[in-house]
PDB file with one MODEL, atoms N, CA, C and O in Angstrom:
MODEL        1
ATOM      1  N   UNK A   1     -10.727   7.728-201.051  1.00  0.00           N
ATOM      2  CA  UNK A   1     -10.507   7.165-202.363  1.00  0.00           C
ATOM      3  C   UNK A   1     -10.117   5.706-202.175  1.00  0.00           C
ATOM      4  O   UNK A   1      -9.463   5.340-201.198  1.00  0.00           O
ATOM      5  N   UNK A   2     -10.484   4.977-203.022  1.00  0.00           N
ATOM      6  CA  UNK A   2     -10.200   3.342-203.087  1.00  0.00           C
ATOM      7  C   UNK A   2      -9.504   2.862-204.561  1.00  0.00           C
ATOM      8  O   UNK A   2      -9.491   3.368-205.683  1.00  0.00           O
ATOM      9  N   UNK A   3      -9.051   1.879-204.096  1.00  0.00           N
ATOM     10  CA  UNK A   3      -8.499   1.442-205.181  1.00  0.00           C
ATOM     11  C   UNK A   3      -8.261  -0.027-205.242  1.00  0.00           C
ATOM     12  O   UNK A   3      -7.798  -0.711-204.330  1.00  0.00           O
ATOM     13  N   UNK A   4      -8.781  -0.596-206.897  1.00  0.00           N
ATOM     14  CA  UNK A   4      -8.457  -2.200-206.993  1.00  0.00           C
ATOM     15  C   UNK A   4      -7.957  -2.240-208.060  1.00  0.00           C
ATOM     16  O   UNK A   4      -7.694  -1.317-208.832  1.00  0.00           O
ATOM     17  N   UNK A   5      -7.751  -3.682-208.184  1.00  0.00           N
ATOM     18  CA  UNK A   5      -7.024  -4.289-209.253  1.00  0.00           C
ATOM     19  C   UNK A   5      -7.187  -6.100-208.915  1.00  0.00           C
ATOM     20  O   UNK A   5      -7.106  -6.688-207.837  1.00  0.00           O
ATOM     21  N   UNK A   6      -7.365  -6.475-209.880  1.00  0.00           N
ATOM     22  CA  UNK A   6      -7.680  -7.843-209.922  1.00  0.00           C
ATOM     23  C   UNK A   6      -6.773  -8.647-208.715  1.00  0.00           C
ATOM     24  O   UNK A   6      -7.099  -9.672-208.116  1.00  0.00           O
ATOM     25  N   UNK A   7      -5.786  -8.010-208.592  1.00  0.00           N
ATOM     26  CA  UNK A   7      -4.507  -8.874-207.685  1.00  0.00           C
ATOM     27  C   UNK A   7      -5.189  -8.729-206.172  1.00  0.00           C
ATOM     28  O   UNK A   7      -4.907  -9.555-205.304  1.00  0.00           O
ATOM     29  N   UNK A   8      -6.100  -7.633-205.910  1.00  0.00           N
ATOM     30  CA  UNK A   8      -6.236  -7.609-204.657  1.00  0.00           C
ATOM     31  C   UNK A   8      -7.162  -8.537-204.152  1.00  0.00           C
ATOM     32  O   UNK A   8      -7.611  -9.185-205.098  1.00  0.00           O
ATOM     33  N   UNK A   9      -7.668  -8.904-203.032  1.00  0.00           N
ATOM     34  CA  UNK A   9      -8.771  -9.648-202.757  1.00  0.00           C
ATOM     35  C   UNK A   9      -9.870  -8.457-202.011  1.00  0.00           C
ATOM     36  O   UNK A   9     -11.091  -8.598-201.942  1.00  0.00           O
ATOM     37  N   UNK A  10      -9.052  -7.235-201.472  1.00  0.00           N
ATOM     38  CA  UNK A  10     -10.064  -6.497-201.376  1.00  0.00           C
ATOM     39  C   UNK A  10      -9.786  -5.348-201.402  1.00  0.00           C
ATOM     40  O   UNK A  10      -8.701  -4.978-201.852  1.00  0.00           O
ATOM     41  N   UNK A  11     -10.601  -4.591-200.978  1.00  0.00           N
ATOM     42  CA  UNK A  11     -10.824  -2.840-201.914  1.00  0.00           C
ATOM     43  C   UNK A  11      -9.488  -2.273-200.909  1.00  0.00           C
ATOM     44  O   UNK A  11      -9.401  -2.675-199.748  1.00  0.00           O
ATOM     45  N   UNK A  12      -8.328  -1.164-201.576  1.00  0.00           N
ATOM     46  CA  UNK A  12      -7.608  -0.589-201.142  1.00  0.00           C
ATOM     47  C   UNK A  12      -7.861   1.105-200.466  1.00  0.00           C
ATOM     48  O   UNK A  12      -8.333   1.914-201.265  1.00  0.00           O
ATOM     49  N   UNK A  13      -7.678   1.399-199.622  1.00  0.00           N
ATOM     50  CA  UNK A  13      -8.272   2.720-199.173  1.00  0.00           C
ATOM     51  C   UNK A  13      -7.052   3.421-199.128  1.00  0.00           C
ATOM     52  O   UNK A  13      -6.111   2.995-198.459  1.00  0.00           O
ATOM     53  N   UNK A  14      -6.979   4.611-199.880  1.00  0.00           N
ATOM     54  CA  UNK A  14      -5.782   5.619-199.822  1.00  0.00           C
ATOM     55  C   UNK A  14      -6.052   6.235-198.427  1.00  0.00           C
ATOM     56  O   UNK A  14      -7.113   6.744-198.062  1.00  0.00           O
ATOM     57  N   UNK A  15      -5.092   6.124-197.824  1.00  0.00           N
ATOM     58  CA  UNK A  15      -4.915   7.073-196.560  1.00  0.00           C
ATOM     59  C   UNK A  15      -3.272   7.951-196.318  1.00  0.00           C
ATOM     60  O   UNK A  15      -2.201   7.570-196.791  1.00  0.00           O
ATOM     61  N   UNK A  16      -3.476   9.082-195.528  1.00  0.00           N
ATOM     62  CA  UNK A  16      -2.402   9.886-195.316  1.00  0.00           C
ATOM     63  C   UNK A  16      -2.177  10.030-193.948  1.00  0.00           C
ATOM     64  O   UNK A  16      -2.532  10.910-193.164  1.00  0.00           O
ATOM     65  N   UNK A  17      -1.515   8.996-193.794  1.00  0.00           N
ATOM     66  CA  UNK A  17      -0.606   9.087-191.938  1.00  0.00           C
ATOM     67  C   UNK A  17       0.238  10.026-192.058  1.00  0.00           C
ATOM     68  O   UNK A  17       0.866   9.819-193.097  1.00  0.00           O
ATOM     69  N   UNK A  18       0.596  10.963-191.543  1.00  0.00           N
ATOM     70  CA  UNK A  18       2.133  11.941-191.478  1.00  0.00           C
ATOM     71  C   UNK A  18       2.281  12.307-192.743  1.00  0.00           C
ATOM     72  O   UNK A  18       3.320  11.886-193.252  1.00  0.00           O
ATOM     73  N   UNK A  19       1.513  13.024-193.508  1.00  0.00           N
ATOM     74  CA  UNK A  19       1.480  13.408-194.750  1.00  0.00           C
ATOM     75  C   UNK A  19       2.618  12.336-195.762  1.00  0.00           C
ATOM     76  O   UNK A  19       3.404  12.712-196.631  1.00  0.00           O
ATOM     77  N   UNK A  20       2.355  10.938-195.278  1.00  0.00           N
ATOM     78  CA  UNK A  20       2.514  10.301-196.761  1.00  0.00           C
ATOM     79  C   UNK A  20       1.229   9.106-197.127  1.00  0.00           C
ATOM     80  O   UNK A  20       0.596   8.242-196.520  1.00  0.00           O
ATOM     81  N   UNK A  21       1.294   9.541-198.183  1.00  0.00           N
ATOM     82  CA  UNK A  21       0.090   8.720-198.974  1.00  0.00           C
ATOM     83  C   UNK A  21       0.071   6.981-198.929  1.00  0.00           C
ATOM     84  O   UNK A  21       0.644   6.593-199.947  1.00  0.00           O
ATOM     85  N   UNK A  22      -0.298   6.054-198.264  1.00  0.00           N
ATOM     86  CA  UNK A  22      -0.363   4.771-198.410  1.00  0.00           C
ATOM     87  C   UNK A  22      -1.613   4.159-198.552  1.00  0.00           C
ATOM     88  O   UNK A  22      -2.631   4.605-198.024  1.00  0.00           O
ATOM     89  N   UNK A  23      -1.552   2.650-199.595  1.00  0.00           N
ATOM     90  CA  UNK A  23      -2.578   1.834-199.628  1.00  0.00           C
ATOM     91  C   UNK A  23      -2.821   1.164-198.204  1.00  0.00           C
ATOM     92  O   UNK A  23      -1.994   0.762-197.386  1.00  0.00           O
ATOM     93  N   UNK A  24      -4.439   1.171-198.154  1.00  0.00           N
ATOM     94  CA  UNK A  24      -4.193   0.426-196.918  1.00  0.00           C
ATOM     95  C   UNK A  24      -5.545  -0.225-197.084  1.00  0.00           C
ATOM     96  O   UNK A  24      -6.555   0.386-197.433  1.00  0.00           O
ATOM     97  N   UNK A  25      -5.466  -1.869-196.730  1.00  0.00           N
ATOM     98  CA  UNK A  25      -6.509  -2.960-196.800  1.00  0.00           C
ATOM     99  C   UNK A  25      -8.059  -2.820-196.342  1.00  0.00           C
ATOM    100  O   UNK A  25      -8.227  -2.848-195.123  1.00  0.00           O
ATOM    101  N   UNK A  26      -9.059  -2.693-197.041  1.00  0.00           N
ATOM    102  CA  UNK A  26     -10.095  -2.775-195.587  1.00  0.00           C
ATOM    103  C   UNK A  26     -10.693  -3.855-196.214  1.00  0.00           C
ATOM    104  O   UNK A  26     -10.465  -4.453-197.265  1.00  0.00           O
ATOM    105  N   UNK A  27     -11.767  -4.002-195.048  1.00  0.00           N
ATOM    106  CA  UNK A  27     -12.196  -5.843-194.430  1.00  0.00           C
ATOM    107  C   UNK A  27     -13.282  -5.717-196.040  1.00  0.00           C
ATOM    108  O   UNK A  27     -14.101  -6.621-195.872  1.00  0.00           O
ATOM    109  N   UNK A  28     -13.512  -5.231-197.017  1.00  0.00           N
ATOM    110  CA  UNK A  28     -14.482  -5.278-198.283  1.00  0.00           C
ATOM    111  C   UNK A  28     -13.946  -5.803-199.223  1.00  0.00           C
ATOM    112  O   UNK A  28     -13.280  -5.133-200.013  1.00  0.00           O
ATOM    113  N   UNK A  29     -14.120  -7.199-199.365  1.00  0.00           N
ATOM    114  CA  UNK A  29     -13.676  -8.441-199.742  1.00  0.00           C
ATOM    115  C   UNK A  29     -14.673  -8.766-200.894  1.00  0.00           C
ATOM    116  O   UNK A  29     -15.871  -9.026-200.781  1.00  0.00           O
ATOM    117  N   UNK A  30     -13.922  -8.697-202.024  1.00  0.00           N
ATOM    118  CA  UNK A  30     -14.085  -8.679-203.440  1.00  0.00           C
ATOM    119  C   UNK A  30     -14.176  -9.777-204.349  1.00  0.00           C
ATOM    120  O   UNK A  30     -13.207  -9.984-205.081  1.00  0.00           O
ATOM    121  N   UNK A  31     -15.344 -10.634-204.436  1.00  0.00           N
ATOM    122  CA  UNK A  31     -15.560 -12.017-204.822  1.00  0.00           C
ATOM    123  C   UNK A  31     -14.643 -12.157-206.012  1.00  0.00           C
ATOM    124  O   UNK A  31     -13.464 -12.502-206.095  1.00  0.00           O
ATOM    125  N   UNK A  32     -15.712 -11.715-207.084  1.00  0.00           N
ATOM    126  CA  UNK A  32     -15.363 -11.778-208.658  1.00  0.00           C
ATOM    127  C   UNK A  32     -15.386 -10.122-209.076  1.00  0.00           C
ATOM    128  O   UNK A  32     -14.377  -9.424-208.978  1.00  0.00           O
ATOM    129  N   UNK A  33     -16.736  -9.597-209.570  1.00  0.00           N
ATOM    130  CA  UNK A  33     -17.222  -8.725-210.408  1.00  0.00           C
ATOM    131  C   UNK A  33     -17.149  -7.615-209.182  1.00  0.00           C
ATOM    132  O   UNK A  33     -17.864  -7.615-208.179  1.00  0.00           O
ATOM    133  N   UNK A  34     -16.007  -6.578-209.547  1.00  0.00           N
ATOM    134  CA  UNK A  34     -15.916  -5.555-208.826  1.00  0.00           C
ATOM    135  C   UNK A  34     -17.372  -4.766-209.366  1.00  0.00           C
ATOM    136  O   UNK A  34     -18.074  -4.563-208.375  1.00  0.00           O
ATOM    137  N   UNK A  35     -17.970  -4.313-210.508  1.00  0.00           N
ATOM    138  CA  UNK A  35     -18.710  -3.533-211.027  1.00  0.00           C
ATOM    139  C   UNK A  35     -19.830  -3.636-210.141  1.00  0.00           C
ATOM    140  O   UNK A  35     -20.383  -2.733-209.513  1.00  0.00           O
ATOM    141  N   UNK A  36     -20.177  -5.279-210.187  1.00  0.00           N
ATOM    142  CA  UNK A  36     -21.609  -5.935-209.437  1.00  0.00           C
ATOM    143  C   UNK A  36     -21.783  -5.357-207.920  1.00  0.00           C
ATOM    144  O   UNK A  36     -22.653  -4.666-207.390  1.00  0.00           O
ATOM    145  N   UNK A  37     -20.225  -6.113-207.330  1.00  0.00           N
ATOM    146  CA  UNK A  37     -20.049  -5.562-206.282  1.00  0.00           C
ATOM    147  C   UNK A  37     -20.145  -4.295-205.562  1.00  0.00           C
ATOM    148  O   UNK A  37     -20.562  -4.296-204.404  1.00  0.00           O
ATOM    149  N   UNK A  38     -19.728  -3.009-206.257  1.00  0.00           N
ATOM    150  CA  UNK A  38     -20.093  -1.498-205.832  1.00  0.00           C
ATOM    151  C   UNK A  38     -20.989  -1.216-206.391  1.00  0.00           C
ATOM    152  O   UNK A  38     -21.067   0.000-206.216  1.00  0.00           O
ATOM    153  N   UNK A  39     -22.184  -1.667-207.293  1.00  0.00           N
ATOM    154  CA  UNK A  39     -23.259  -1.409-207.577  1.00  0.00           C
ATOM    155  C   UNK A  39     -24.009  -1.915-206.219  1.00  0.00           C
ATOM    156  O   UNK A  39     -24.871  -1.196-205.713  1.00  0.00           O
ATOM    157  N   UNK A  40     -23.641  -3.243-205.609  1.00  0.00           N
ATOM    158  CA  UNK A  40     -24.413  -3.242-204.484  1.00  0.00           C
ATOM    159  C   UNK A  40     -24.110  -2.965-203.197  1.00  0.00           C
ATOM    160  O   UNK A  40     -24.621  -3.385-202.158  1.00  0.00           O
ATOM    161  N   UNK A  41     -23.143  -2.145-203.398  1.00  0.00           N
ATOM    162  CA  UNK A  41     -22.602  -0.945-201.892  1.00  0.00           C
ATOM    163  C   UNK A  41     -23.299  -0.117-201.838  1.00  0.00           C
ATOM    164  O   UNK A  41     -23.906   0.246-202.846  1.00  0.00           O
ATOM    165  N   UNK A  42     -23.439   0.392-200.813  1.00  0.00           N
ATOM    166  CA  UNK A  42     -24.203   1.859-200.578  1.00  0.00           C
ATOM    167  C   UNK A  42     -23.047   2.829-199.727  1.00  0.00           C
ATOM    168  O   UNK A  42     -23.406   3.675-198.909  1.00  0.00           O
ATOM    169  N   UNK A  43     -21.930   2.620-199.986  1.00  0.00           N
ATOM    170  CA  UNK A  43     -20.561   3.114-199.516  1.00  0.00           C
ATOM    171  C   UNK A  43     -20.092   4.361-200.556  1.00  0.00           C
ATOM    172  O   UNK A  43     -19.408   4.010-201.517  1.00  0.00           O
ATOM    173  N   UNK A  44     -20.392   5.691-200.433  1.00  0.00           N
ATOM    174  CA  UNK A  44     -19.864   6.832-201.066  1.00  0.00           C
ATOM    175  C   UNK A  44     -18.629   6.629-201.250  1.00  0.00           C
ATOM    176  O   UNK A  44     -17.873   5.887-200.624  1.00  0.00           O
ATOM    177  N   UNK A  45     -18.396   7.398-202.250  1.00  0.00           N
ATOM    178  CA  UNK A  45     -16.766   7.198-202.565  1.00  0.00           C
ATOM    179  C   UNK A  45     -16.296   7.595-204.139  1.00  0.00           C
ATOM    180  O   UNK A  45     -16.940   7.965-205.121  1.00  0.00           O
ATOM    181  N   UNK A  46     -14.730   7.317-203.883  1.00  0.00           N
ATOM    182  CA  UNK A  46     -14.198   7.499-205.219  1.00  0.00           C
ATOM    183  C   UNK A  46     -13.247   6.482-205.460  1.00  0.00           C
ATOM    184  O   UNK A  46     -12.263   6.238-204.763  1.00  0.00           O
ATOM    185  N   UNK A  47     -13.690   5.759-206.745  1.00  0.00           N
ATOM    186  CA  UNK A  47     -13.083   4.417-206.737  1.00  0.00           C
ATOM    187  C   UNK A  47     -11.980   4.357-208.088  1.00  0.00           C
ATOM    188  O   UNK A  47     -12.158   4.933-209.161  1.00  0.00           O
ATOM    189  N   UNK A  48     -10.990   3.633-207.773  1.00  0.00           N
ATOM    190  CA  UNK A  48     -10.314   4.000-209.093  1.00  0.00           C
ATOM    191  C   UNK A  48      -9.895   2.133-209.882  1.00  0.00           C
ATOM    192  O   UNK A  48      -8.880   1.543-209.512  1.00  0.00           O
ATOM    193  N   UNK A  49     -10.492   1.749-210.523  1.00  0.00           N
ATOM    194  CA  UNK A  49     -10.307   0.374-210.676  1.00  0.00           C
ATOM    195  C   UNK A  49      -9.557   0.240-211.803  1.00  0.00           C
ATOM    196  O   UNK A  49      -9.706   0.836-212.870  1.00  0.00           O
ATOM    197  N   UNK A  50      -8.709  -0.607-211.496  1.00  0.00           N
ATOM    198  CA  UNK A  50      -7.435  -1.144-212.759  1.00  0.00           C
ATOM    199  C   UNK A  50      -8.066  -2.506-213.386  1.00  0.00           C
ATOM    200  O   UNK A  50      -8.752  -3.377-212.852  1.00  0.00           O
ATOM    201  N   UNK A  51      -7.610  -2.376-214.637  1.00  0.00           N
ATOM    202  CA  UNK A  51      -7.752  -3.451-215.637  1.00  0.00           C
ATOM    203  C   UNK A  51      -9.046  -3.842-215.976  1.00  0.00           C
ATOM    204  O   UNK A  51      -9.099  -4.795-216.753  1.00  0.00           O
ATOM    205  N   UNK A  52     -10.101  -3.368-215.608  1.00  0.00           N
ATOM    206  CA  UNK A  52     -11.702  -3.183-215.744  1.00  0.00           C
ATOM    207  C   UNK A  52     -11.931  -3.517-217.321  1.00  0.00           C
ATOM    208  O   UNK A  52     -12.636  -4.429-217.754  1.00  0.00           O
ATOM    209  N   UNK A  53     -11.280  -2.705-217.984  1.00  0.00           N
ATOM    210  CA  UNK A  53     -11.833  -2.793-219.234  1.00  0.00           C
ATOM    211  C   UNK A  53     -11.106  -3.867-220.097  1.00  0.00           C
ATOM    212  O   UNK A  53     -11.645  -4.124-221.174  1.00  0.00           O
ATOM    213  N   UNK A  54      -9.983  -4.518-219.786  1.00  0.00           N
ATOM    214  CA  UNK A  54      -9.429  -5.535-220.117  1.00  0.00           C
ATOM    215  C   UNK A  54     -10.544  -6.946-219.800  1.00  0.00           C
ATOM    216  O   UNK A  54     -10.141  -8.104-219.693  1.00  0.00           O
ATOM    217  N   UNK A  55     -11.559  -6.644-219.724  1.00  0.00           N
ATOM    218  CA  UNK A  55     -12.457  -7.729-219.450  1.00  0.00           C
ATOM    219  C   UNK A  55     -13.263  -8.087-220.876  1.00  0.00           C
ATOM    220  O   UNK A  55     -13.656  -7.209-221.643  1.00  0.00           O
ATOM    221  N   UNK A  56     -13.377  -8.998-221.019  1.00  0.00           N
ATOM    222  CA  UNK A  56     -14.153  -9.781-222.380  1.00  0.00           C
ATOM    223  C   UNK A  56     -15.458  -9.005-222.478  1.00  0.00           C
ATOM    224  O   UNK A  56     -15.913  -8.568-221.421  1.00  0.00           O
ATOM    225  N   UNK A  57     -16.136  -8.771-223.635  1.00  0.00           N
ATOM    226  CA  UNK A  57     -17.499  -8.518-223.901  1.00  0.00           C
ATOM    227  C   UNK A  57     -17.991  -8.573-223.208  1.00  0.00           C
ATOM    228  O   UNK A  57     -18.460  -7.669-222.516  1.00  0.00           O
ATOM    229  N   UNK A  58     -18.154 -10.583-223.046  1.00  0.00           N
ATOM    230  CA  UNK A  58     -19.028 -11.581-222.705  1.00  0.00           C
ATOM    231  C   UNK A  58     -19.365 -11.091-221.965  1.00  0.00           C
ATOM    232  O   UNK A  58     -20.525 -10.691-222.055  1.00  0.00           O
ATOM    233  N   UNK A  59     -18.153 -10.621-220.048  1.00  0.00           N
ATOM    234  CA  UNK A  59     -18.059 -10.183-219.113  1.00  0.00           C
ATOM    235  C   UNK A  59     -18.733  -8.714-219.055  1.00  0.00           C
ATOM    236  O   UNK A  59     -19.417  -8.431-218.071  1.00  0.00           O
ATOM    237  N   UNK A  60     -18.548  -7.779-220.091  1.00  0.00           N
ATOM    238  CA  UNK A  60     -18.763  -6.202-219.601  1.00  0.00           C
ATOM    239  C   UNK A  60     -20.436  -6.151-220.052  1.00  0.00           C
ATOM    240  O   UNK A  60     -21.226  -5.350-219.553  1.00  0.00           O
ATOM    241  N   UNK A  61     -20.726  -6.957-220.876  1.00  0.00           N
ATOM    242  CA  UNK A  61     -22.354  -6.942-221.234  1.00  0.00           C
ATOM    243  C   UNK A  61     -23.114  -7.332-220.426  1.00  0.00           C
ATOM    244  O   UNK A  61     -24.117  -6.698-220.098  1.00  0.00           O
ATOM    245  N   UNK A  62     -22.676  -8.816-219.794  1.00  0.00           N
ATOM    246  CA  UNK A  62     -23.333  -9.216-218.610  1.00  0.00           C
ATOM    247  C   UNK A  62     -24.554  -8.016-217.652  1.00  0.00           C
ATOM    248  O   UNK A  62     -24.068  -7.272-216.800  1.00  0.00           O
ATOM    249  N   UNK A  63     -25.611  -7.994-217.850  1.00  0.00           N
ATOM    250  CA  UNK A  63     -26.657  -7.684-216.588  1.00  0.00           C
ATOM    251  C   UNK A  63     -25.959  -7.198-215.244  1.00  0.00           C
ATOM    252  O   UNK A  63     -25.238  -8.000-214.650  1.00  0.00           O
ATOM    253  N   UNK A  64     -26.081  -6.352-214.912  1.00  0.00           N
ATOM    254  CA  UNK A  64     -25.656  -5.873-213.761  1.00  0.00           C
ATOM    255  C   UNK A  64     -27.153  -4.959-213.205  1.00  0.00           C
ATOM    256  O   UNK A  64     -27.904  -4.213-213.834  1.00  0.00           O
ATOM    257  N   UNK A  65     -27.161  -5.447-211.647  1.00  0.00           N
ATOM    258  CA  UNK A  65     -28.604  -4.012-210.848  1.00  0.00           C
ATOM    259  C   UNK A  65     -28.503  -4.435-210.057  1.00  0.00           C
ATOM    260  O   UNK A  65     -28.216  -5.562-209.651  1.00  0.00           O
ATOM    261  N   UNK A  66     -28.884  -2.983-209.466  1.00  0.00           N
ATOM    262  CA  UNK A  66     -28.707  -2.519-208.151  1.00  0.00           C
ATOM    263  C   UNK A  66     -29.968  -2.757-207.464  1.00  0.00           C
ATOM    264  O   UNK A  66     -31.057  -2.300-207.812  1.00  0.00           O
ATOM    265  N   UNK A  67     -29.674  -3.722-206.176  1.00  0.00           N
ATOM    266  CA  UNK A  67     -30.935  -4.037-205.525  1.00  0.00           C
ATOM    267  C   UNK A  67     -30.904  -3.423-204.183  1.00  0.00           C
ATOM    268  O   UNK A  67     -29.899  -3.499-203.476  1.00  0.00           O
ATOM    269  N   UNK A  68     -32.300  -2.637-203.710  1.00  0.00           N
ATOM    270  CA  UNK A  68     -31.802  -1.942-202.471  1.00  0.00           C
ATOM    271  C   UNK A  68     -32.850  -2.288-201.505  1.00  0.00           C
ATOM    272  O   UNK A  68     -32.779  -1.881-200.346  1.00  0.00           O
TER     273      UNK A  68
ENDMDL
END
């Protein structure tokens, strides 16, 4: 499972060392447009993104595709 939020610069990976749950950094470094961005991952997963919808129209209408 992953997790962002505008504050991060890149995607957070839930992991469980010694059965406790921590965020932990990986090297998937997050320009602007998280949406754009995991549309053009090919990285399975479960992503949980904060403040997404707090984004303007302008922003959520914007064109987004997946090029493979």
């Amino acid at each position: 499972m992953y997790v962002w939020n505008p504050g991060y610069s890149t995607l957070q990976q839930l992991v469980a060392p010694q059965e406790q749950i921590i965020l932990q950094s990986t090297t998937q470094t997050v320009e602007q447009d998280i949406l754009q961005f995991l549309l053009e991952q090919s990285k399975p997963g479960i992503y949980l993104l904060e403040e997404v919808l707090h984004s303007t129209v302008a922003e959520m209408s914007r064109p987004r595709c997946y090029n493979s």
